[in-house]
MARTOR-781758 format. One record per residue (C-alpha): x, y, z; residue in one letter. Coordinates in steps of 0.02 Angstrom, whole numbers, padded with zeros to 5 digits, always signed. Each point is the difference from the previous one (the first is absolute). Layout:
XYZA/...
This chain:
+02432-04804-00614X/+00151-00046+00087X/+00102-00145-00076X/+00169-00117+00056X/+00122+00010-00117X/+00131-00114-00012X/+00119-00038-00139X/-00002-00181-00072X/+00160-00016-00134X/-00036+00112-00148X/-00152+00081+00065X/-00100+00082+00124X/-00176-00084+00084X/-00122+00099+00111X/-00106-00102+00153X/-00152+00109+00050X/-00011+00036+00181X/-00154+00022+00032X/-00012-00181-00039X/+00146-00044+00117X/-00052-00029+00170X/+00200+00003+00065X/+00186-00033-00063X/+00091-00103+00106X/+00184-00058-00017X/+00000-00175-00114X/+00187-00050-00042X/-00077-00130-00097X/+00043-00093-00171X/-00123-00079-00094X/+00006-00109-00183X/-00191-00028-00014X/-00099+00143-00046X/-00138-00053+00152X/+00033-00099+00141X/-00128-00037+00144X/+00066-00024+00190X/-00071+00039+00166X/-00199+00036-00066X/+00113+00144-00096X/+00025-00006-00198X/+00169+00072-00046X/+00006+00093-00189X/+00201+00029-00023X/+00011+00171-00124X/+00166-00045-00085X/-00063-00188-00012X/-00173+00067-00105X/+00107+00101-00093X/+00139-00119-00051X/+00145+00076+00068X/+00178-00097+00070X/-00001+00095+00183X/-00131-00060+00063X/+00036+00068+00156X/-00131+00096+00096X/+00027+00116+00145X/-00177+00049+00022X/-00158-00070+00027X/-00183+00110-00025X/-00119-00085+00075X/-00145+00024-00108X/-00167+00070+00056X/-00143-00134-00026X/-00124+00001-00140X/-00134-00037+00113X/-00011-00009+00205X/+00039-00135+00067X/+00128-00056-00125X/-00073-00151-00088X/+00165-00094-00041X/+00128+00069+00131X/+00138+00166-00018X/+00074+00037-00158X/+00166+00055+00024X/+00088+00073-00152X/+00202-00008+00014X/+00074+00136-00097X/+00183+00077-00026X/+00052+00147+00123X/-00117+00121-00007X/+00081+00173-00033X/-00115+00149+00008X/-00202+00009+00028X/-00070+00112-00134X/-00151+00094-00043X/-00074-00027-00157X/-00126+00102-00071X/-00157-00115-00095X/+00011+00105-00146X/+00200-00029-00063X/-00044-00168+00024X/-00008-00089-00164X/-00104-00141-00072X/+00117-00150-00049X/-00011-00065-00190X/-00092-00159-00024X/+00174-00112-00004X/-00010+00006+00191X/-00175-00064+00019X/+00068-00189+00004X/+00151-00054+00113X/+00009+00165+00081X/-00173+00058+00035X/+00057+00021+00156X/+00053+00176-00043X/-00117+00144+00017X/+00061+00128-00106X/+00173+00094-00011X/+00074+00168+00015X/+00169+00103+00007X/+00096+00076+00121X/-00002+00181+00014X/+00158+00005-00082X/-00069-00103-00170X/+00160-00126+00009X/-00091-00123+00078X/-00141-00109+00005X/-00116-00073+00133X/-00110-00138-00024X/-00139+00006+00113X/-00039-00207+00082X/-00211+00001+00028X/+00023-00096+00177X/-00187-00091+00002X/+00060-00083-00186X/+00142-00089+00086X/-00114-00045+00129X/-00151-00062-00112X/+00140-00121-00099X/+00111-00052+00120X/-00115-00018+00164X/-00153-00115-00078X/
């Protein structure tokens, strides 16, 4: 599956595309994790994940869970995205327990091919099940 990687301070996230139905320029900054505006809910990456720049260059606009959209767009602002990757299912790694609470969010993990690095994997319909109700 191809994924969105960006770089957010000390580590590396992954968006899924195929659950991105386009990127579009944001130049946005944003203190509250979720913010609603326009019939469109706006989830701010570096907000969620407690960072200082909370500066967001791009916005995915997230594919609905189901058609029509019951509650409006979900847009998710995220840092500059640097590279789309493909990730193979199987290096994809479960994430230990620790992450089922505040960041459940995540989908599972992996490295890059190199093994310096890690990429944690955002599950897309999560954000959207807490942050869109």
């Amino acid at each position: 599956m191809k994924y969105f990687i960006c770089r957010l301070g000390g580590f590396i996230i992954g968006i899924p595309a195929d659950q991105t139905e386009h990127i579009a320029p944001a130049a946005r900054t944003q203190e509250n994790i979720s913010e609603r505006e326009n019939g469109k809910t706006y989830i701010s990456v570096p907000a969620l994940m407690r960072q200082t720049d909370l500066s967001a260059p791009h916005a995915l606009m997230l594919k609905a869970k189901t058609p029509p959209p019951d509650s409006g767009q979900i847009v998710l602002l995220t840092p500059k995205i640097i590279i789309d990757l493909e990730i193979q299912d199987e290096k994809i790694s479960r994430l230990p327990g620790v992450f089922a609470g505040v960041y459940s969010f995540f989908s599972g993990a992996c490295f890059t091919e190199d093994g310096l690095n890690l990429i944690l994997l955002i599950n897309p319909q999560k954000l959207q099940e807490k942050y869109n109700d």
